[in-house]
N, C-alpha and C positions, 0 to 999 in steps of 0.2 A: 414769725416773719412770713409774710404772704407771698406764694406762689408766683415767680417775676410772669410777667404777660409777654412779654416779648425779651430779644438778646439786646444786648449793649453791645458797644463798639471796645471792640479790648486789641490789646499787642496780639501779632501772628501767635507768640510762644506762647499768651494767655489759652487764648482760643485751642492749641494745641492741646492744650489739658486739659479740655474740659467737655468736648462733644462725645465723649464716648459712651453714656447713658442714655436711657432713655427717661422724658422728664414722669414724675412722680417718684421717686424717691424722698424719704423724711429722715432725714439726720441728724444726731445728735450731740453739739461741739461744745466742750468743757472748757472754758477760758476763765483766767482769773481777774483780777479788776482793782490792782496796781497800777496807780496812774491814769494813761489812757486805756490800756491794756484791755479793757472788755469793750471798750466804744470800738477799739480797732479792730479788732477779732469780729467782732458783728460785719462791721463794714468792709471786711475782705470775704468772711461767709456771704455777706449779700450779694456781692459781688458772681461769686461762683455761683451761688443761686441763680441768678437774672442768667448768665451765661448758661446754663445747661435744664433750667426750667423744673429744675429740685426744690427745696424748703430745707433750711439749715434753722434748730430752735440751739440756742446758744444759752448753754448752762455755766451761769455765774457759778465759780469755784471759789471758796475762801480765800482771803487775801494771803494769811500765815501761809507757808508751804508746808510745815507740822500739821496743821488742821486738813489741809487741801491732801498731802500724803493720807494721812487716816481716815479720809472719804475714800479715797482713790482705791484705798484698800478694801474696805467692806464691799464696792461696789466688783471688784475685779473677785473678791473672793469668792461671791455670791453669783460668778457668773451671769452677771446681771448684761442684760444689752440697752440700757437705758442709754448708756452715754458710746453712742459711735466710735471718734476721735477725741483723745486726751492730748490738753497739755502736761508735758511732763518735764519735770528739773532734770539739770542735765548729770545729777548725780542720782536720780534714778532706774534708769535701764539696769544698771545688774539686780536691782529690788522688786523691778516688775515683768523683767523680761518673757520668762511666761508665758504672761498675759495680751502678748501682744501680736502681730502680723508680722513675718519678715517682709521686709520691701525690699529687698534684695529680687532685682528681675521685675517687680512690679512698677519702678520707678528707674527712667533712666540715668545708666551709670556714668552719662558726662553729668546729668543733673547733681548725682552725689559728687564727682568729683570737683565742682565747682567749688564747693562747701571749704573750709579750714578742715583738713584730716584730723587736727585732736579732738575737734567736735565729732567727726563722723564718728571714730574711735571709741567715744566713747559713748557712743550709740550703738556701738556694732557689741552684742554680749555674745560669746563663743561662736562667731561667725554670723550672727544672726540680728542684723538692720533692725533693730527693735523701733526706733523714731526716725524722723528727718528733722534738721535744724532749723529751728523756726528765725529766732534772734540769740545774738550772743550779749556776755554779759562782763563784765570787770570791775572792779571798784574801783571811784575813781572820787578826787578832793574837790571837792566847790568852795569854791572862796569869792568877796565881796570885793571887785575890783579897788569900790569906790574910795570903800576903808582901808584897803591895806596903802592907796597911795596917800590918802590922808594924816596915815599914823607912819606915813617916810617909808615904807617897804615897795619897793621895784620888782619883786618877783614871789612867785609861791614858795611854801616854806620846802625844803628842801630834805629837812629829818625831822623827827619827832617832836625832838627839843626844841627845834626852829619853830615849831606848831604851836608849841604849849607857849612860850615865851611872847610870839606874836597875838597868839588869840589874849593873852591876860592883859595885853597893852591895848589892844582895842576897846577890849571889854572893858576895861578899868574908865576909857573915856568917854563909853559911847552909856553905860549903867546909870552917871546919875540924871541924864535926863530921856532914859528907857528902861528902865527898872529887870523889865523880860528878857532884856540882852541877855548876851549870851555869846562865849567865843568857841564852843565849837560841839556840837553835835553828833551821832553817829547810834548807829546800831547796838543798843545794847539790851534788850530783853532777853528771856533766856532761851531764845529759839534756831533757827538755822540759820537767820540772819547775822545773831551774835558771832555762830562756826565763822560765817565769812570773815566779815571784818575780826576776828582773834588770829585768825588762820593768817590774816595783813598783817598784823602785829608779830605775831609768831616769825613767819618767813621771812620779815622786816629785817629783824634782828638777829638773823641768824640761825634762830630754832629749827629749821628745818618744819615738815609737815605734818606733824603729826605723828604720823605712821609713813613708812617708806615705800619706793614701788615696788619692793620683795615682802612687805608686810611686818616691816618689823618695826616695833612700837618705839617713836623716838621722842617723844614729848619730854620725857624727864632730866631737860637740861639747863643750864643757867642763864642762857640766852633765850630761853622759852619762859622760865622767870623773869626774867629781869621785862622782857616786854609786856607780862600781865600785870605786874608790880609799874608800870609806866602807863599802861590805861589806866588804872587805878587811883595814878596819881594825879587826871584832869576832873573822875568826878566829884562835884561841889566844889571846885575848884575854878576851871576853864567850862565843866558841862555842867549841867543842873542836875542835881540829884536826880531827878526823873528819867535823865539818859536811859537808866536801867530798866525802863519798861517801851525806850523807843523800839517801833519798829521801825521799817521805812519811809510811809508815810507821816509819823511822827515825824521825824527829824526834817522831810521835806516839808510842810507846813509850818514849822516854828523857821529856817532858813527864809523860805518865800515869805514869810508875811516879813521878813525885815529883822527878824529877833538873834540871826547868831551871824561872826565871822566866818567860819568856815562848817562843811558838811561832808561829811563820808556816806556818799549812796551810790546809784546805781544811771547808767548813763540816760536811763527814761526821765530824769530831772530835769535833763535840762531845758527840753521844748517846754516843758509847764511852767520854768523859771523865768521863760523868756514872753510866755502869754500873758494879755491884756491885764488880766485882775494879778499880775505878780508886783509885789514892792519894791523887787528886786530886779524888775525887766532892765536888760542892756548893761548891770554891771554884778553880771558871771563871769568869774572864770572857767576854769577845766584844768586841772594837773593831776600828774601821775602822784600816788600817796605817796607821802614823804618813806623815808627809810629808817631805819633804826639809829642810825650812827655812820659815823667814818668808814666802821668796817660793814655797816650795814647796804641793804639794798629795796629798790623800793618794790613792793610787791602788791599783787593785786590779786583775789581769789576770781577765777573764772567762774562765772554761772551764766544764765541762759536758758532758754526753753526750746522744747523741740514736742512734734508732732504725732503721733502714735496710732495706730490702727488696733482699738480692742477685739480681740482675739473672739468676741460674744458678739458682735455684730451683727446685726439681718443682713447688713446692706456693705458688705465690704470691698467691693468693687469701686462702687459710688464713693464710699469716703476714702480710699486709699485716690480717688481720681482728687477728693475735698483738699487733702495734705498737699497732693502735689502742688495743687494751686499757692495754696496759701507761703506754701515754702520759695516761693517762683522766685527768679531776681525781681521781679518786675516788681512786685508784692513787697519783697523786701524792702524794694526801693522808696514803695509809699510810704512803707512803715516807718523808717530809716526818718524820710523829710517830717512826715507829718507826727512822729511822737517822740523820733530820740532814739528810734530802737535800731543796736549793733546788728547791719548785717552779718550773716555767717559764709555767704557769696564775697570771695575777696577781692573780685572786679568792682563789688560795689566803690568799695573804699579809693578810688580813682573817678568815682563819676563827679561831677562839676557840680549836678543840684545836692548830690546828698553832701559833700562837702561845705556846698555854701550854708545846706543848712544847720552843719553841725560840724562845723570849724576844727573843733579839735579831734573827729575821728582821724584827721592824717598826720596831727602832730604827734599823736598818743596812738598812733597803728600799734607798735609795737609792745604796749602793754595790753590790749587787746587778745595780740595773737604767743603773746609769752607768759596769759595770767595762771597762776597759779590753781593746778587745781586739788580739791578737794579730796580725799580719799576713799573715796568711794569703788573705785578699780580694784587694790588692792584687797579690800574688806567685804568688796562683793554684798551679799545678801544682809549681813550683819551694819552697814555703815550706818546706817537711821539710827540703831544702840550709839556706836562711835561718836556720833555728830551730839546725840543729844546726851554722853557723857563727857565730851566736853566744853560745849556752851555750859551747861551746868554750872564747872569747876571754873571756867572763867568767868561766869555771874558770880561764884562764892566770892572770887578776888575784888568785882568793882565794888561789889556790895562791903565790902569788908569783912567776911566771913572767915578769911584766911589768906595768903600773902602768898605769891609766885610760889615760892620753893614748896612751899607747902603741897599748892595745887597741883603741881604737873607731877608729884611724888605721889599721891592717891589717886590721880589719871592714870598713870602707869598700870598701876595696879590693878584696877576697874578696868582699864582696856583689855591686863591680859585674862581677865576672868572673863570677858565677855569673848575675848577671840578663842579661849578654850584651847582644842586642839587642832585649833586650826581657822583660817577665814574661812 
């Protein structure tokens, strides 16, 4: 990206965060490339560029967060300063804390407080501001307007059962003259995106999270069966056998071109569902996932990305100035209209454009700011083990390798061998 020639015109608060250098600094920003995700990152980096007369080279990160995690690691272990500012998952700061910059005092503390506190929280490792929040994240149900009023349904499914039942009625009608239908879709390879969406299934139905907020392993219960035994029982059934190798983009590609009832993703769908080349423009919904049952609840695993100053830096001043920017409301805001992505600024969620452009942030605030999160807190340094011992165990079940009870009975197990004598 070439050195801006002159400023652009930006908000008083833009401007506020950005003159503080002098120009010629070269910076190094690690964005991944989900969705819009790295077109946007570019065009908020250019931005701060042109405003302070820097050079930001923006490094594509792998899309998997597993692959993107095990970069993020050789490079932080090797003390490398190739990469400036990372983005980082928001159940990584106790994993890389380390490695990173406090911005505690470097970044002002109405700015943080603007932010959702469970976000900051768990950004903050032993007092210590490891990132700033960039966008937040929830899981959230896509469904096909057109078809569910087609096939007589007045509203999104409400449970599980409500799900499987509607998607086989769609799918049964819309199959013999679309063969690739398809009634419903979602995360299932065997990677961190699996934890999410299990982690919804799990909490769904009562299973609780896994692991608790004192640490203590609670997977191995009949309500944590019964909901891996109930994904298990859409694939080849309501999903395509293939489900188990989707990841996000999968499942959003086979949705938009027109091929399934309903979709379990992440709320950056929706602007691309609604853009020119989609099959599907104008008849999205947006609901909170369904719940497990009567006595169930609907749940949503929280993720999101946030901002990091590496600790190897030449130029740390300059990019802790980069974060601020990019974390702005103002920033947020574009990002918000123009891709889909959850502010972490909860004034956003009141403004008029980002509403208008994305409807159901205010109908669905509250699973937003109530989604469940991941356990990474508790398991500290060890959860990367955790997460990918049990995606794992929940691939054995869609795949048919072994049955609820079974699974979260050898999860147990595996967890406490990995937690040892202690998180």
């Amino acid at each position: 990206m070439k050195k801006a020639l002159a400023f652009v015109t930006l908000t008083a608060s833009l401007i506020a965060t950005s003159n503080a250098h002098a120009a010629g600094v070269t910076l190094t920003l690690a964005c991944g490339a989900v969705g819009q995700e790295l077109e946007l990152c570019k065009a908020g980096a250019d931005r701060w560029a042109k405003a302070t007369g820097n050079t930001v080279k923006v490094f594509e990160s792998p899309n998997l967060t597993n692959d993107r995690l095990g970069l993020y690691q050789q490079q932080l272990a090797a003390k490398s300063s190739d990469i400036d500012v990372y983005q980082l998952d928001v159940v990584w700061p106790g994993l890389l804390a380390q490695h990173f910059v406090d911005l505690k005092g470097k970044i002002p503390q109405a700015s943080i407080d603007a932010n959702f506190k469970p976000i900051i929280d768990a950004d903050t490792v032993n007092g210590k501001l490891v990132a700033m929040p960039w966008f937040t994240d929830a899981g959230v149900l896509y469904y096909r307007t057109d078809l569910l009023k087609k096939y007589g349904y007045s509203k999104a499914p409400a449970t599980w059962a409500e799900l499987a039942t509607m998607a086989a009625k769609i799918q049964a009608g819309e199959q013999p003259s679309n063969k690739a239908f398809t009634g419903f879709v979602f995360q299932g390879k065997d990677y961190e995106g699996l934890t999410c969406d299990a982690l919804e299934w799990v909490n769904g139905f009562g299973g609780g999270s896994i692991i608790d907020s004192t640490g203590k392993i609670t997977i191995n219960n009949a309500n944590a069966a019964k909901a891996l035994d109930t994904a298990a029982s859409w694939v080849k059934k309501i999903a395509p056998a293939g489900v188990t190798t989707y990841a996000e983009e999968d499942a959003r590609g086979i949705f938009q071109s027109g091929n399934a009832a309903f979709m379990r993703n992440w709320p950056y769908a929706w602007a691309l569902g609604q853009s020119a080349d989609s099959k599907v423009k104008g008849n999205i919904g947006v609901a909170a996932l369904p719940k497990g049952g009567t006595a169930g609840k609907p749940s949503a695993t929280l993720g999101g990305w946030q901002l990091g100053v590496s600790m190897y830096s030449k130029n740390q001043a300059a990019a802790i100035d980069l974060v601020k920017y990019l974390v702005s409301p103002a920033e947020q805001k574009i990002r918000a209209i123009t891709g889909g992505y959850n502010p972490t600024v909860a004034s956003l969620y009141k403004d008029k454009d980002v509403l208008k452009a994305n409807p159901f942030f205010g109908s669905l605030y509250d699973v937003f700011t109530n989604a469940v999160a991941r356990p990474s807190g508790p398991t500290k340094g060890k959860y990367n083990q955790v997460s990918q011992a049990f995606s794992g165990s929940v691939h054995d079940v869609l795949t048919g390798k072994m049955n609820g009870t079974q699974a979260v009975a050898q999860l147990a197990t595996n967890l406490a061998r990995i937690k040892g004598s202690g998180w």
